[in-house]
C-alpha positions in Angstrom: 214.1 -20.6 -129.6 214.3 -17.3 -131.8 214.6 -13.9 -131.3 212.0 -11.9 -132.3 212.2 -8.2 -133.2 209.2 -7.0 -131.7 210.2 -5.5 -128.0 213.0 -8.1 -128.2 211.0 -10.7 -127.0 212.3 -14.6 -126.9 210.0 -17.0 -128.7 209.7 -20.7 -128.1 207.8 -21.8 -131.3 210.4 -21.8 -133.7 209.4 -19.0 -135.8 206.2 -20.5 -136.8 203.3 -18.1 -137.9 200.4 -19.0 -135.9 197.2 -20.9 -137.5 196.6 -19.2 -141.0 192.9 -19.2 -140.5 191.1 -17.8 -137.8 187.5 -18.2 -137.4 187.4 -14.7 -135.5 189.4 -13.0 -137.8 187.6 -14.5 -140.8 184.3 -15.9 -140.2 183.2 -16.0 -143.7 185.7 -19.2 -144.2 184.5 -21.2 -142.0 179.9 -20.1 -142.7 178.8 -23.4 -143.9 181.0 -25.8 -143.8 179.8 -28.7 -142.7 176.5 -28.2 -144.1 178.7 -28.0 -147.7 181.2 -30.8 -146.5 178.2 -33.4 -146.2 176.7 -32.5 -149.9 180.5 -33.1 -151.2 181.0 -36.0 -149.0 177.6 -37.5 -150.9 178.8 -36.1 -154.1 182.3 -37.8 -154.3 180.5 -41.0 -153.3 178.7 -41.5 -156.6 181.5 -40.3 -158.4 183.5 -43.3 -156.4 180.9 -45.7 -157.0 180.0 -45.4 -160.6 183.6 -46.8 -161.5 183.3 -49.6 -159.7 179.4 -50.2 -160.6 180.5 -50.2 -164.5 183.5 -52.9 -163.4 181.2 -55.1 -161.5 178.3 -55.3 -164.4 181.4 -55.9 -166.5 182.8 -58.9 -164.8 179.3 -60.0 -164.8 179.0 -59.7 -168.3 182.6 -61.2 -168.9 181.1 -64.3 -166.7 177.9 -64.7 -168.7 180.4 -65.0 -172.0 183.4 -66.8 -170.6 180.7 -69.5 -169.4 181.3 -68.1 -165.5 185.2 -68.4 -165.6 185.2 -64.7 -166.1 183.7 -64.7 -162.2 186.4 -65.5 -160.7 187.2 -61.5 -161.0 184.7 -60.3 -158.5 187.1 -61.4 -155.3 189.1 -58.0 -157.4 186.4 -55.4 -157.2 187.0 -54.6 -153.2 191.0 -53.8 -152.5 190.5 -52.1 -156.3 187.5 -50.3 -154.8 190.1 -49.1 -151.9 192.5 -48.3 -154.4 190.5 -46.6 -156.6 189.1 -44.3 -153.5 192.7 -44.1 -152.1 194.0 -42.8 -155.3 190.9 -40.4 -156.2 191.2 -38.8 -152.9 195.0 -38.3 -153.2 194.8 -37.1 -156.1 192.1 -34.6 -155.9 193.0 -33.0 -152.5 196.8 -33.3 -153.8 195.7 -31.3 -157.2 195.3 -27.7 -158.7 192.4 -26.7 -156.7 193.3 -29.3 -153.5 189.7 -30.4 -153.3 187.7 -33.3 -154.3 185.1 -33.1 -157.5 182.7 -32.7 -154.4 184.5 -30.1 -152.5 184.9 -27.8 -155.8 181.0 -28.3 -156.5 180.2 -26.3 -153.2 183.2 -24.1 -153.3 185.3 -25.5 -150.6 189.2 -26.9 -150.2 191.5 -28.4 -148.3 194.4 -26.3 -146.5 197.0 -27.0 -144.5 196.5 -25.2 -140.6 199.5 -23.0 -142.1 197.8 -22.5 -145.5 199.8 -24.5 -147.6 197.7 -26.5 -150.2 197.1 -30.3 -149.7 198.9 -32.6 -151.9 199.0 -36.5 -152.7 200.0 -38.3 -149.5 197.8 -35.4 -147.2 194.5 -36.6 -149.3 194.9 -40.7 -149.1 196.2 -40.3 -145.6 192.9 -37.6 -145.0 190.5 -40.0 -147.1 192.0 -43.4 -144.9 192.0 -41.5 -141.4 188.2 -40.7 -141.9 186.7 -44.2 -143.0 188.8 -45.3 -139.9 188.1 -42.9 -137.4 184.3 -43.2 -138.6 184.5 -46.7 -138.9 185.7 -47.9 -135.5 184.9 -44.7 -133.0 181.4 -44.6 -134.7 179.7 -41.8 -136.6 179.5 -39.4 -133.4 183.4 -38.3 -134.0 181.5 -36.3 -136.2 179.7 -34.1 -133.8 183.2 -32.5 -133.2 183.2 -30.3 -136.2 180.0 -28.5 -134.2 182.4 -27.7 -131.0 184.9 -25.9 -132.9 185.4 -22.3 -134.2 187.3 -23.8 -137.7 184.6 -26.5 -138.2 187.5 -29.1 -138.2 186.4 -33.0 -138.0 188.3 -35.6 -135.8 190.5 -36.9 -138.8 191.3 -33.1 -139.7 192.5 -32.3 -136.1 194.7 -34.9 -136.1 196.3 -34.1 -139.8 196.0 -30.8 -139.2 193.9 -29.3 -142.3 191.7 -27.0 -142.4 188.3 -27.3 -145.0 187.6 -23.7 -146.1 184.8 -21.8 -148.6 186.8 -21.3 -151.5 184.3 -18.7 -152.9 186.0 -16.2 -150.2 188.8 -14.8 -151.5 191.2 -13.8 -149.0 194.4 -12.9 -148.2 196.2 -15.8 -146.8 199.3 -15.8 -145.2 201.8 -17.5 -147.7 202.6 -21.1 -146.4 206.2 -21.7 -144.1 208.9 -23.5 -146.2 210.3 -26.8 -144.7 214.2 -26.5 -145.8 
């Protein structure tokens, strides 16, 4: 519990701010969203697949000259594809502009529900909490992003980020400091 200074009021959230974005305060963040989010969704996909594309026609070409010994490489081409997305995502969200290649192409990013930026373990864990939440409760988690105000999805809910238009340039409370 804190004090508070206005009217001397006790508070029992621990001197939090409340959500950085509101969708009623700020509508223009959240106009498009998911209409953007499923272009950058389609966009990061070929930029994760042409990677591994280029690796497979090179083991295949490796096979042809090593006489098929070089085959023996294609058992490495999925946990590397898992790795490779893993690490993209992670890296992207947890970058400069904490958004995928996809996300910055239709001028949106990744925020914490404080506004802090994302960073490294926030994007693998975002990236991994989607394919699984899509994967085993089936595509309809989707639909949730349509019955909120902040356009959140199922796997953002549970991290608690926020996917914003980046072209808005707002005033954003600055993020709380974990000491």
């Amino acid at each position: 519990m804190s004090y508070s200074n206005d009217g001397g009021a006790w508070r029992n959230d621990g001197g939090v701010p409340p959500h950085a974005f509101d969708p009623w305060a700020q509508p223009e963040l959240f106009r498009g969203v998911l209409t953007r989010r499923v272009f950058a969704f389609l966009i990061d996909l070929v930029v994760l697949s042409v990677p591994i594309i280029l690796a497979v026609i090179f083991i295949a070409l490796f096979g042809v000259v090593t006489l098929g010994l070089g085959w023996a490489l294609f058992w490495l081409v999925s946990p590397a594809s898992i790795i490779w997305a893993i690490v993209y995502y992670g890296a992207s969200i947890g970058g400069v502009h904490s958004a995928t290649i996809g996300m910055r192409m239709v001028d949106l990013e990744l925020r914490t529900w404080y506004g802090a930026p994302g960073y490294f373990v926030l994007g693998a864990i975002h990236a991994v909490l989607f394919w699984a939440t899509v994967s085993f409760l089936s595509p309809l988690v989707l639909l949730v992003g349509l019955f909120n105000g902040r356009r959140r999805l199922l796997h953002d809910v549970i991290l608690g980020t926020v996917i914003i238009n980046s072209s808005v340039r707002t005033q954003v409370t600055p993020a709380a400091r974990a000491y």
